[in-house]
N, C-alpha and C positions, 0 to 999 in steps of 0.2 A: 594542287598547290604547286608541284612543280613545271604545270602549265603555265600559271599566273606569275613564278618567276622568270621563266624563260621568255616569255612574251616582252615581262617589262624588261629584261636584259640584253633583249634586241632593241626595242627601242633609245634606250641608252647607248648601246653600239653603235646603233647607227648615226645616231647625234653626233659622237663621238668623232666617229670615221669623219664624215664631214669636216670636223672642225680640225683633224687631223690635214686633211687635204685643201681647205683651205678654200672651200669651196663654198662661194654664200649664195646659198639654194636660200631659197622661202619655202619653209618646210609647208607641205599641205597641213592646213587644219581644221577641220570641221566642226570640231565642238560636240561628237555626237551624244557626250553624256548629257545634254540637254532635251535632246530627244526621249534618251532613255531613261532620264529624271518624270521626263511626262507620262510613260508609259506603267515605271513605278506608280505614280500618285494615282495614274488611273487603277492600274489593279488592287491599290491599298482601297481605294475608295469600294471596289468593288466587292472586297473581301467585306469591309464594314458591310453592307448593308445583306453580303448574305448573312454574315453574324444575327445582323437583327434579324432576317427571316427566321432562324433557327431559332431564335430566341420567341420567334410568335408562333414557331410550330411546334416549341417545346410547351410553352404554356396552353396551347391546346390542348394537345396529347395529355397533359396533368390536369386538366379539366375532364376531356371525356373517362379517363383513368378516375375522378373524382366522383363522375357520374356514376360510372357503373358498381363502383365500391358501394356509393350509397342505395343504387338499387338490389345488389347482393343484399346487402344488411337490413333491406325491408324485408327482400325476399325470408333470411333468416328472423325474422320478428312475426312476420305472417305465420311461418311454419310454426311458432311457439303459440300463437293465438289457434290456429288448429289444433293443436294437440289439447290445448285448453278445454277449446269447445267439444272435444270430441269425451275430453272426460266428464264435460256438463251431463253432455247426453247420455253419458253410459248410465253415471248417477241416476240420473231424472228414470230413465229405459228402466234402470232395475227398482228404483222407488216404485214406481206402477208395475210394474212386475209383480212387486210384493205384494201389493192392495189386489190385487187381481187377485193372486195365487190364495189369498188367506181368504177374501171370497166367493170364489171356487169352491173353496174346503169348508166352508160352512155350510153353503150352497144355498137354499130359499132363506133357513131360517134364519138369516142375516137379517131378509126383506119383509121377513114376516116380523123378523123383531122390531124394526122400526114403525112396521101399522102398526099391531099391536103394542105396541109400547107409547104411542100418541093417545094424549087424554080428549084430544078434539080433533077436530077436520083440521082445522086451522093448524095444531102443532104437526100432524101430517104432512099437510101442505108443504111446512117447514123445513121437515125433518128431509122430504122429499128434493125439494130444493137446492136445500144447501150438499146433499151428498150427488147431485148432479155436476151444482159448480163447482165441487173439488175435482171431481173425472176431469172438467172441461178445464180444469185449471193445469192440471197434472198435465191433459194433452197440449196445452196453450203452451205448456216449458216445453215440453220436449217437440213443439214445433218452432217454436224461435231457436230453441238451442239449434236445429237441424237448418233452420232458414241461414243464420249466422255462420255458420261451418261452410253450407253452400256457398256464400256469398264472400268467404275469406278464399273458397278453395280457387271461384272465379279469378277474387284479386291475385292470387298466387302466378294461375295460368298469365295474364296479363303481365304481371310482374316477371315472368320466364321471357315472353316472349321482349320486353324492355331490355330484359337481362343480353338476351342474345344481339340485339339490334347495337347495345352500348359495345359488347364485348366484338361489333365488326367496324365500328366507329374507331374503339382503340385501334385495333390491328391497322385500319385505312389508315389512320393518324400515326402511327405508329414507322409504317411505312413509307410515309410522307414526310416525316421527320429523319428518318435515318436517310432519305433521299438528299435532304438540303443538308446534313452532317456530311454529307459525301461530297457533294457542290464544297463548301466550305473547305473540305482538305485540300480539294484539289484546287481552288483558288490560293491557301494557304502556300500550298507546293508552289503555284507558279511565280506566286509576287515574294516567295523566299527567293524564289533561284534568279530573278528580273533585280534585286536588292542585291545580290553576291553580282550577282554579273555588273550594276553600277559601279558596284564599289571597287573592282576590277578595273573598269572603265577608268575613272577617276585616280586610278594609282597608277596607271600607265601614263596615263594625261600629267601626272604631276612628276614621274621619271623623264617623264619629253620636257616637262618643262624646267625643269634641275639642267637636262643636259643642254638646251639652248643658253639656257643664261651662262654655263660655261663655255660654250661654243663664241658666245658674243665677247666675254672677255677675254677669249685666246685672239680674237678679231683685234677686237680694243691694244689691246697687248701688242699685237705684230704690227699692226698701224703707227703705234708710240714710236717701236723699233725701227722703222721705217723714217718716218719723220726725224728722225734724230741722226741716223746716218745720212739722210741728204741733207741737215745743217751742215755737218762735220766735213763734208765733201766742198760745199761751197764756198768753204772758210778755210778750207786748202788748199785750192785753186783759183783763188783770188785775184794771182798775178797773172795767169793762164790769159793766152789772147782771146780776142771778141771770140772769136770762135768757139773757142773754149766756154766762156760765158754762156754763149747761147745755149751748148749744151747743157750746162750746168743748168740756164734756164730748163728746159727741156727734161733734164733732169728731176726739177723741182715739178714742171707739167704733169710729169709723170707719175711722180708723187701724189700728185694731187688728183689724177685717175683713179692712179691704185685706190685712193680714201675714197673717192665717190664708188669706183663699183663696188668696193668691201663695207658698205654700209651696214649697222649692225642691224638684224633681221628685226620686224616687230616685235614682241612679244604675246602669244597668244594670250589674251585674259585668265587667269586661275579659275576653272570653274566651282562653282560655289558648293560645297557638303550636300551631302542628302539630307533632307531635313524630316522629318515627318510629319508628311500632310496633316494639315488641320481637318477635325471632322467635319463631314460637306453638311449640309443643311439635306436632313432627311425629308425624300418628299413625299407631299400626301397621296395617302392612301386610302381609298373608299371604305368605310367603316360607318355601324350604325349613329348618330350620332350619339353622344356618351361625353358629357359635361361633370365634371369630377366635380363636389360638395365643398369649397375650401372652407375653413376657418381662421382663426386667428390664433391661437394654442396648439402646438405644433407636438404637447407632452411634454413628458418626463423620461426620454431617452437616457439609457447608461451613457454614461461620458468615456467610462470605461471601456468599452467597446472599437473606440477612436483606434488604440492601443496598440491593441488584436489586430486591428485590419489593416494599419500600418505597417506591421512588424511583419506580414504577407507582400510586400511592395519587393517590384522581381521576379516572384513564382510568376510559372507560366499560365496560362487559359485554355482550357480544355472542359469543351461543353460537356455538363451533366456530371462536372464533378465538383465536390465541396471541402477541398482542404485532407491531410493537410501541407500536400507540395501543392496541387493544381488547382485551379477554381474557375469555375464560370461568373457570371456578374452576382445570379441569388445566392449561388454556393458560399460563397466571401461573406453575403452577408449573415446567412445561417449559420457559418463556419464561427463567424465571430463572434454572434451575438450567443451560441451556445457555449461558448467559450467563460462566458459570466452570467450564467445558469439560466438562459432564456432559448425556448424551443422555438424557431421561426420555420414555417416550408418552406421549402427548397425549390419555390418558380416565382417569379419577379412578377405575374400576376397578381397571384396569392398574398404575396406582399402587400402588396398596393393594395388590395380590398382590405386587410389588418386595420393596416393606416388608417385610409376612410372609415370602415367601420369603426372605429373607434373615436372616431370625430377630431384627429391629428392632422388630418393632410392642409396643408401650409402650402401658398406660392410664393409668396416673398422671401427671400435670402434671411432678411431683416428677421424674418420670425424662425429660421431653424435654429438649431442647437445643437453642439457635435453630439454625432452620435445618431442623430437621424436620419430616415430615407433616403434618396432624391431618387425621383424616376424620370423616365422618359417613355415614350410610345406616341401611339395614332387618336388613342380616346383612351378614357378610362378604364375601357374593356379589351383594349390592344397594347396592353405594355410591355416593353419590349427589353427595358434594361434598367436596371438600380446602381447605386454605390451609396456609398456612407458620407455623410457630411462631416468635416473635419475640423470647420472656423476658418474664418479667415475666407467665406470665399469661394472655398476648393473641399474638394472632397477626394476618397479612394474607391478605385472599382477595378473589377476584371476585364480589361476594356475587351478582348478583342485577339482570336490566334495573331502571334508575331507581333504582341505587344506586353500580353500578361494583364501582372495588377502593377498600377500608375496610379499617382495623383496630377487632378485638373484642375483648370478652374471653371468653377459653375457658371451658368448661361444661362440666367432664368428666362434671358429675352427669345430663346429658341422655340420657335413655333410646338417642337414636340416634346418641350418640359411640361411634365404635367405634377410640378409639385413635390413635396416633402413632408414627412414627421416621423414620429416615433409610431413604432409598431406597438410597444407593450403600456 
């Protein structure tokens, strides 16, 4: 800070000095915060679209993270159907066990009581028969029960080795995303300190330009003074001979030198505020094709939601968090819509599949309703940012480091809107 004063307090000295001495320089002026206006907008623009990288590397990472949760929870479901089966078979194992052991212990006249116990060949036949297909039945369970065990303990191994493939998927994703969150700060860092250095720029530019237009009316000023003593002088010397005259002409010549080389200096144009670039037109990126389902009923979004996500307008953006100082774009909308007892996840992909499935996703303005969606991305399986519809138009989101949460106004015509509705 006390660089930024001293700097603009030479430039005002110096102006100063000048106009003290009476010296009418054309001050050099380059204009260079237009340069450095350009260099801004480019780094803002750059910072946006790592935003959105991170915003596609985080909904992957929550996808493969989704993955592997779900094949976990088979894996845990499998191991409950084996223990199951394994209790089938013990059963079955010790049922036959029994029937063995008690005819064992009997020993022939088991087999003897069944002949002789038959009044004909035929009940023989029978008796024969049917105590064969119970063995073969007894063995039939306790061979499926073991087939089934075998063939869950297979899916199991199958399911381990899913398990490990997903759990290197996240870590790869994982690292890949904390890559582009690093991209991201340090682009953040540089288009902060490129914004502190315009605004620098631009307040030195406007102390040089305070102190010209005093420099120009200390000109104006001594010019008057001038002209007004060479009337006073010629209207004194009136009676004065030709000679005199001439001088006095000569006088007034003189005069009128002085006013042409003291001419008041142009004035540099005021260069115009930093404004904040408008979002560029995201450009396409190769993805499968992926045509979102619209409708016409966009839901029954809380209204009451609008509220919440307003009343967050100013907190900063800080990816991967959801309220309740900082928020990312889904976090804003989880943060708010759990706010009035509704659970939404926390990745702006996730989101967007809700909608759809639920048969809500809207493109026309005409058909939201505050309180719902809006997205944007590359397809319906690349989305990349959300915010909440407000009416009127415009909506609130977490746009972006070094912007926060804002309200805009919406752009259905933008190649990567893809639509709106209520999530519940």
């Amino acid at each position: 800070m006390m660089l930024k004063r001293t700097r603009a307090a030479v430039t005002v000295a110096t102006a100063f000095a000048l106009a003290a001495c009476t010296i009418p320089a054309q001050p050099a002026y380059a204009e260079p915060s237009d340069q450095l206006q350009q260099r801004v907008n480019e780094a803002y623009a750059q910072l946006m679209s790592y935003t959105q990288e991170l915003e596609l590397a985080g909904n992957k990472l929550q996808e493969v993270k989704t993955n592997l949760s779900n094949v976990q929870s088979e894996i845990e479901s499998t191991k409950t159907e084996i223990s199951e089966k394994e209790a089938e078979l013990k059963v079955a194992q010790e049922e036959l066990s029994g029937r063995l052991s008690d005819s064992y212990k009997r020993g022939d006249a088991s087999l003897l009581s069944v002949i002789l116990g038959a009044n004909d060949f035929s009940e023989l036949f029978s008796r024969m028969f049917y105590a064969n297909k119970i063995a073969e039945r007894d063995q039939q369970a306790i061979d499926a029960v073991r087939a089934a065990k075998s063939e869950l303990e297979s899916k199991q191994e199958d399911l381990a080795k899913q398990e490990a493939e997903q759990k290197q998927l996240v870590a790869d994703q994982q690292q890949q995303t904390d890559t582009v969150a690093a991209r991201v700060n340090a682009q953040q860092n540089f288009y902060s300190g490129l914004d502190n250095q315009l605004k620098e720029q631009l307040a030195e530019e406007e102390a040089l330009r305070i102190a010209q237009e005093e420099y120009a009316k200390q000109q104006a000023a001594q010019q008057q003074n001038n002209g007004s003593s060479s009337n006073n002088n010629s209207s004194s010397n009136g009676s004065n001979s030709g000679s005199n005259s001439g001088n006095a002409g000569n006088a007034g010549g003189n005069g009128g030198n002085t006013s042409a080389g003291n001419q008041q200096p142009s004035q540099p144009q005021q260069p115009s505020q930093p404004q904040t670039p408008s979002q560029p037109e995201t450009p396409s990126k190769p993805s499968k094709p992926s045509t979102p389902d619209y409708g016409s009923n966009s839901g029954n979004a809380p209204s009451s939601v609008v509220d919440i996500a307003l009343a967050q307008v100013g907190k900063e953006y800080v990816y991967g968090t959801a309220g309740p100082n900082t928020f990312d774009c889904s976090g804003l909308v989880s943060y708010s819509y759990a706010q009035v007892g509704y659970s939404i996840t926390h990745w702006s992909q996730g989101q967007f599949n809700l909608v759809q499935s639920k048969g809500h996703l809207v493109r026309s303005a005409s058909s939201l309703k505050p309180g719902d969606l809006v997205f944007w991305g590359y397809s319906a399986t690349s989305i990349y940012h959300v915010g909440i519809y407000i009416g009127g138009g415009r909506y609130v989101h977490a746009s972006m480091p070094g912007v926060g949460v804002v309200t805009a106004t919406l752009n259905t015509g933008s190649a990567t809107y893809m639509g709106g509705g209520s999530p519940v």
